[in-house]
C-alpha positions as CSV (number, residue, x, y, z in Angstrom):
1,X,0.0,0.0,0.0
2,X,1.2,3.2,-0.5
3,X,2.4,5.4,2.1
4,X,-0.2,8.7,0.6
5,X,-2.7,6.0,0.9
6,X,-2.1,5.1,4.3
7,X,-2.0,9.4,5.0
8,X,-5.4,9.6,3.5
9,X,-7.1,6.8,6.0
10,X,-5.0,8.5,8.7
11,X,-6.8,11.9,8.0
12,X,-9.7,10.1,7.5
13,X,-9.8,8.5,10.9
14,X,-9.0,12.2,12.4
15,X,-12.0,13.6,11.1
16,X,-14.3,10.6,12.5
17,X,-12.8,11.6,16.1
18,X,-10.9,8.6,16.3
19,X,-7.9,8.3,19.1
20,X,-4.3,7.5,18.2
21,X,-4.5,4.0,19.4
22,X,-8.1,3.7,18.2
23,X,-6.6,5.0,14.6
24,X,-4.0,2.0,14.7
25,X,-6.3,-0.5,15.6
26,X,-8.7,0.1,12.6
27,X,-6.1,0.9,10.0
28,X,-4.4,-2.4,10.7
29,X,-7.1,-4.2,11.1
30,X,-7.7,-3.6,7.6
31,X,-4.3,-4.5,6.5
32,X,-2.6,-6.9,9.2
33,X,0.7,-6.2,8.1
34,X,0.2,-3.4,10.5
35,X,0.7,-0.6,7.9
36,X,1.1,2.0,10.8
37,X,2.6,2.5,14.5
38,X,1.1,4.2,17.1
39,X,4.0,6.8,16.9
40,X,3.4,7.7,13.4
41,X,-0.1,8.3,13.8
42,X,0.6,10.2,16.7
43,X,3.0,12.7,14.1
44,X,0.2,12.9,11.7
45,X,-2.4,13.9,14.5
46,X,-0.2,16.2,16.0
47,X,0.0,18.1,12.3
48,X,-3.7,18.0,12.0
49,X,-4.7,19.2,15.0
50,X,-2.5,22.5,14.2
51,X,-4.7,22.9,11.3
52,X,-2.3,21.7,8.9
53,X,-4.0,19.0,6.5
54,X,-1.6,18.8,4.2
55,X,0.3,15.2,3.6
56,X,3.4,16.0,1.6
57,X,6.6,15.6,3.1
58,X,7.7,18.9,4.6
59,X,11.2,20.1,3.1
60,X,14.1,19.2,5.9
61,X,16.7,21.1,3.8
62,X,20.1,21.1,5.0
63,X,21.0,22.4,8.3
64,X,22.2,26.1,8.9
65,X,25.8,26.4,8.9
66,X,27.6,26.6,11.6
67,X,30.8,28.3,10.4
68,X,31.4,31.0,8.0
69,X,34.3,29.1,5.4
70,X,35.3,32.4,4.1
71,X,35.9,33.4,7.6
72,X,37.7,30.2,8.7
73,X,40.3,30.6,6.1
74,X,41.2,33.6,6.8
75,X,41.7,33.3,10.1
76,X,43.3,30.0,9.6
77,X,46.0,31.5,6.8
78,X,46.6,34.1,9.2
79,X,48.3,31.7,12.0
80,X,48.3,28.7,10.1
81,X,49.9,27.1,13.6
82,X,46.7,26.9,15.5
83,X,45.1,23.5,16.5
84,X,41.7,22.3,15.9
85,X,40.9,22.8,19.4
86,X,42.2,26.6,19.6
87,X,39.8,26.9,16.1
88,X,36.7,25.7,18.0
89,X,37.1,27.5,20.8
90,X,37.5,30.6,18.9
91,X,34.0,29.7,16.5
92,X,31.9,28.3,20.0
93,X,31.6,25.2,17.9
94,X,32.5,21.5,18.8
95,X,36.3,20.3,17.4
96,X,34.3,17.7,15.5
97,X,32.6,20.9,13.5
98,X,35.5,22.9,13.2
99,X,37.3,19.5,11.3
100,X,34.3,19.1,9.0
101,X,35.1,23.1,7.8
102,X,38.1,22.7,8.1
103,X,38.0,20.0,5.2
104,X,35.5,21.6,3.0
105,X,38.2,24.9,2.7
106,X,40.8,22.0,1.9
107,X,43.2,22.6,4.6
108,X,45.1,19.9,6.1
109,X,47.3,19.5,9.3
110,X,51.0,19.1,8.2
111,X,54.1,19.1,10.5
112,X,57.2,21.2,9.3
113,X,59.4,20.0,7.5
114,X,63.0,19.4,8.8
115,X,65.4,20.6,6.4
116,X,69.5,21.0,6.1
117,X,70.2,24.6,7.0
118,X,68.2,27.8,7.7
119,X,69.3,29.4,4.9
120,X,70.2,33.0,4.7
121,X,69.5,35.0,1.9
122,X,73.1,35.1,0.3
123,X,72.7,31.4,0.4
124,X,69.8,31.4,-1.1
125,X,71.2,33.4,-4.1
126,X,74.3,31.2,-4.1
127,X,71.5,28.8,-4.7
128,X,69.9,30.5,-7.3
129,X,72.9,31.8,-9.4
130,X,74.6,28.2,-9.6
131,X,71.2,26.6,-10.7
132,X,70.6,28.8,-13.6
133,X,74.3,28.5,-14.6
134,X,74.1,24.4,-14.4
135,X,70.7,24.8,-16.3
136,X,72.3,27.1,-19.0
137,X,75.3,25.5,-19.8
138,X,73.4,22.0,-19.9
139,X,71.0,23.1,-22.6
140,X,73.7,24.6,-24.7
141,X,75.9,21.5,-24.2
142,X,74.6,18.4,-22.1
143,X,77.1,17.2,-19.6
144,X,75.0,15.1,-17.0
145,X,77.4,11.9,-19.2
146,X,80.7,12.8,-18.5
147,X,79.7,13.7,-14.5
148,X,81.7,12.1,-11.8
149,X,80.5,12.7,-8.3
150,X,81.2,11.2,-4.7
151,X,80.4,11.8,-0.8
152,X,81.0,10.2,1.8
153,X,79.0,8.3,4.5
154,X,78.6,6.5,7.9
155,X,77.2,3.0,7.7
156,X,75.6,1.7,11.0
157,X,76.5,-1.7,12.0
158,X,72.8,-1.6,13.9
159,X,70.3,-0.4,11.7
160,X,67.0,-1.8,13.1
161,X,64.3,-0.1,13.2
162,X,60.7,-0.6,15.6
163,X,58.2,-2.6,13.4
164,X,54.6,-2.3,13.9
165,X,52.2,-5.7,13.8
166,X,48.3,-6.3,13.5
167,X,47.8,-8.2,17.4
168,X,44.9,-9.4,19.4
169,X,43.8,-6.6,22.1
170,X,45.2,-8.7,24.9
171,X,48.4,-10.3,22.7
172,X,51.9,-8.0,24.0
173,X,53.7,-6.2,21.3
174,X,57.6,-7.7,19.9
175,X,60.3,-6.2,22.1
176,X,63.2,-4.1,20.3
177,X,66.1,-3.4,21.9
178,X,67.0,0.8,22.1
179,X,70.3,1.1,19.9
180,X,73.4,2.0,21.5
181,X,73.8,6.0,21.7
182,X,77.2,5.7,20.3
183,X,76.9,2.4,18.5
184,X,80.0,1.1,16.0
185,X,80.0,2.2,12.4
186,X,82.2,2.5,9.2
187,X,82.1,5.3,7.0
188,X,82.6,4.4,3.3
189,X,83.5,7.1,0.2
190,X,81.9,6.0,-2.9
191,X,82.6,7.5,-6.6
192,X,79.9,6.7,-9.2
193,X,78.8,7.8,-12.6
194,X,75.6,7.5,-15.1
195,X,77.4,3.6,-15.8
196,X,78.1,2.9,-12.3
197,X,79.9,2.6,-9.7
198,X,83.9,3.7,-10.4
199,X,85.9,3.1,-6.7
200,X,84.9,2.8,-3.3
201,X,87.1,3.0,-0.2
202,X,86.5,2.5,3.4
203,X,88.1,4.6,6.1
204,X,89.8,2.5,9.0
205,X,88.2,3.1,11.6
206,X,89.4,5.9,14.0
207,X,91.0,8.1,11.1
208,X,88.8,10.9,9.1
209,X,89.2,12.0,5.5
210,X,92.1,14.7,5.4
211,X,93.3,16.8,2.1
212,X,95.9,14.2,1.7
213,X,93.8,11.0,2.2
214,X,91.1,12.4,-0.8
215,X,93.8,13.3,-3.1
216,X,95.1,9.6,-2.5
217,X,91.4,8.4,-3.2
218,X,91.8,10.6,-6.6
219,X,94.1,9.3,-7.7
220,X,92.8,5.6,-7.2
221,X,89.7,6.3,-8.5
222,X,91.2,7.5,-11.7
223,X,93.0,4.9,-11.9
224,X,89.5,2.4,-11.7
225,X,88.0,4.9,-14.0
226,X,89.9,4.4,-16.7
227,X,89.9,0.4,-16.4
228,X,85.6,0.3,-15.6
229,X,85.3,3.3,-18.1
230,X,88.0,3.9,-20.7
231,X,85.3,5.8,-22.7
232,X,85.0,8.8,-20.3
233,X,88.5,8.7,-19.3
234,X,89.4,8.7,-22.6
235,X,87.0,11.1,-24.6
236,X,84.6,12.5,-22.7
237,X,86.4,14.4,-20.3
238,X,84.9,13.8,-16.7
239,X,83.4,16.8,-14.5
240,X,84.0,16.1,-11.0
241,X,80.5,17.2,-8.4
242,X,81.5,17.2,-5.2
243,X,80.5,19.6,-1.9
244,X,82.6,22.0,-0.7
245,X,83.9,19.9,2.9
246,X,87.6,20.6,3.9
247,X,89.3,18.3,2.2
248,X,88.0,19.1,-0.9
249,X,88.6,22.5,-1.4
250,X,92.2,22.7,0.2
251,X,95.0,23.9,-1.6
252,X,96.5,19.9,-2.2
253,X,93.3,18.9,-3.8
254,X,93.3,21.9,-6.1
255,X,96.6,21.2,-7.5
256,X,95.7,17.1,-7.5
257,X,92.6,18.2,-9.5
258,X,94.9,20.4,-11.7
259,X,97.4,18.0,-12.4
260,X,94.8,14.9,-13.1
261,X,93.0,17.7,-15.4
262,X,89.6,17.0,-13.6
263,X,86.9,20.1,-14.0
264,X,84.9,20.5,-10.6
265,X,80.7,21.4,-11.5
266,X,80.0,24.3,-9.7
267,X,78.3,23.1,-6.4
268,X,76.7,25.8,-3.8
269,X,77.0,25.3,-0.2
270,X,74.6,24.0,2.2
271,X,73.2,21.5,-1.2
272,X,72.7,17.9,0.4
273,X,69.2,18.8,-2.1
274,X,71.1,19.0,-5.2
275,X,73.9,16.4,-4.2
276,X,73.1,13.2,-6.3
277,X,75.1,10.7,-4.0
278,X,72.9,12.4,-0.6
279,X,69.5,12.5,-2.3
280,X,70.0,9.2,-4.4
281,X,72.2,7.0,-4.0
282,X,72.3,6.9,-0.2
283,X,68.9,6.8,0.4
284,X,68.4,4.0,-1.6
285,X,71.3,2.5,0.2
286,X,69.6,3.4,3.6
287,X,66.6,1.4,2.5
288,X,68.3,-1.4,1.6
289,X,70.1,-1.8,4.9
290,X,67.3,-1.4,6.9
291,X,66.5,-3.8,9.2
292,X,69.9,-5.3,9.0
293,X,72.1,-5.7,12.2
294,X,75.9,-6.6,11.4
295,X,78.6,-8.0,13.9
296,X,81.5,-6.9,11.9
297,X,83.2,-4.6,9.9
298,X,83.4,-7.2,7.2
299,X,79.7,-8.0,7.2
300,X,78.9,-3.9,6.3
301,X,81.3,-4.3,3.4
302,X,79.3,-7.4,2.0
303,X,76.5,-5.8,2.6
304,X,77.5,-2.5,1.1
305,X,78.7,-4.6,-1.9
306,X,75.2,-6.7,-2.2
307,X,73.8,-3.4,-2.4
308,X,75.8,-2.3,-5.7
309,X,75.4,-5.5,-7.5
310,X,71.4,-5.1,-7.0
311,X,71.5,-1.8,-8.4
312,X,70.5,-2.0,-12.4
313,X,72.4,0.5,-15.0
314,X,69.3,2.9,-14.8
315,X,69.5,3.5,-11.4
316,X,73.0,4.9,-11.9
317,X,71.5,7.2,-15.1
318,X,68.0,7.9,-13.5
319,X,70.5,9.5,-10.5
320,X,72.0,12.0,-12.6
321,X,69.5,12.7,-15.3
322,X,66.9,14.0,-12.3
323,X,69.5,16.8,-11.5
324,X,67.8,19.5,-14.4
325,X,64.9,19.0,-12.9
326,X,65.9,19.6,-9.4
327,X,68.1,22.9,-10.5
328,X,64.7,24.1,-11.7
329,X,62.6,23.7,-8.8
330,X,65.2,25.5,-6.8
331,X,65.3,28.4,-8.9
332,X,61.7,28.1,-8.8
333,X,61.6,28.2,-5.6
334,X,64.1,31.4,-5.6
335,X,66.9,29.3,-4.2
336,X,65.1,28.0,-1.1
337,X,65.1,24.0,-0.3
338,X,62.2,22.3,-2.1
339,X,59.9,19.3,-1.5
């Protein structure tokens, strides 16, 4: 039966003087499915008696907003830094409320980002004037080929991390023991081009990378060079990128780099951003020792070798290649650090 149907016998039943429970009785004794309830009747009554006979649904609409959006924003862009709690408090609406607005103006709660330096503004020109250079000269004549670069890097012989499992309510979590503040580790130097991986050396441990202990690494990885890739020894002329640390800017390595006839690609300080080895290569290398715990020096040079042998030839070209695109979004970004 249809529900205006079962309106009309319920208007119909007002009229005869009928009660609310006397309505119920006769309209389902009619149809025993028991078409009505005593509380819907009751609605219906209540309408009627008001003088209001009509048995369309009244329009609900939607309910009147609570918050002005336009106002929200505003307010929100001006102290972006206020919580969800602050925001209700300051609109006399529920934090539930002020998180529905909140999402209908498209704003969502992210922490800052940690990045390398605070950098000042002649860094950030630094920045800026190397980019457009590297981005010039690349155009007018690509080079990203005949790049060598290198960095250096401690490996942790403890490089667990705390996993997270799906458990019961009652089952305890895995136990992970806190790594050691100042735990072992071996710090490796690594040389690499768009074809791979050149020469790789790691410090003994209790000595640091002097002037004199990087020009003897130039000169070995020259010599690999040449045997791994005669074609860019040969012809192409490699361009050394490397930051500007100590040991690679002192007056030694400048006459090493002299005499072995290596060009250095201009590099701007405070650049871990636009370093490919950082931003690359060693954090794909931090992924793929995660979760590992070694017992010896020996075990992070397996591992560290594992972890070249798995690499394909494209990661190696993919690493360099990306570096146009990364000189552009820092001069987009007018020399500043970018996402």
């Amino acid at each position: 039966m249809e529900i205006s149907e079962i309106r009309i016998l319920m208007k119909y039943e007002f009229h005869r003087g009928a009660t609310t429970r006397q309505a119920v009785g006769n309209i389902n004794s009619v149809y025993p499915t028991q078409a009505v309830t005593q509380t819907t009747v009751a609605h219906w009554f209540k309408r009627f008696r008001s003088g209001d006979f009509d048995l369309s649904n009244q329009p609900r609409g939607r309910p009147e907003i609570k918050v002005d959006n336009d106002a929200l924003k505003a307010d929100v862009e001006a102290d972006s830094s206020q919580s969800a709690l602050e925001l209700a408090s300051k609109f006399g609406v529920a934090k539930s409320t002020i998180l529905i607005h909140l999402k209908q103006i498209n704003k969502v709660k992210k922490l800052d980002k940690w990045v390398p330096h605070e950098l000042k503004d002649e860094h950030k020109q630094q920045r800026l004037d190397a980019c457009l250079s590297l981005l010039s000269r690349n155009k007018a004549d690509p080079f990203l080929h005949r790049i060598v670069t290198c960095d250096e890097k401690w490996i942790m012989y403890d490089n667990r991390k705390r996993s997270s499992q799906w458990l019961d309510p009652d089952e305890p979590p895995k136990h992970c023991p806190k790594r050691k503040v100042h735990q072992k580790k071996l710090m490796v130097t690594v040389w690499w081009s768009s074809y791979g991986v050149i020469h790789y050396d790691f410090m003994v441990p209790g000595t640091s990378i002097t002037s004199d202990v990087y020009c003897s690494q130039l000169d070995d990885m020259m010599e690999k060079l040449a045997i791994k890739q005669p074609k860019m020894f040969n012809r192409l002329t490699p361009i050394l990128l490397h930051d500007n640390a100590r040991p690679h800017s002192a007056k030694n390595t400048v006459a090493k780099l002299q005499q072995l006839g290596l060009e250095t690609l201009r590099h701007p300080t405070y650049s871990p951003d636009l370093a490919p080895t950082d931003c690359h290569f060693f954090q794909s290398l931090d992924n793929f020792l995660s979760g590992k715990n070694f017992t010896s020096s020996g075990a992070v040079k397996t591992a560290f070798q594992e972890f070249i042998d798995s690499r394909e030839s494209v990661f190696y070209t993919k690493g360099l290649n990306v570096l146009p695109l990364k000189w552009q979004q820092c001069v987009d970004n007018m020399g500043g650090y970018f996402d």
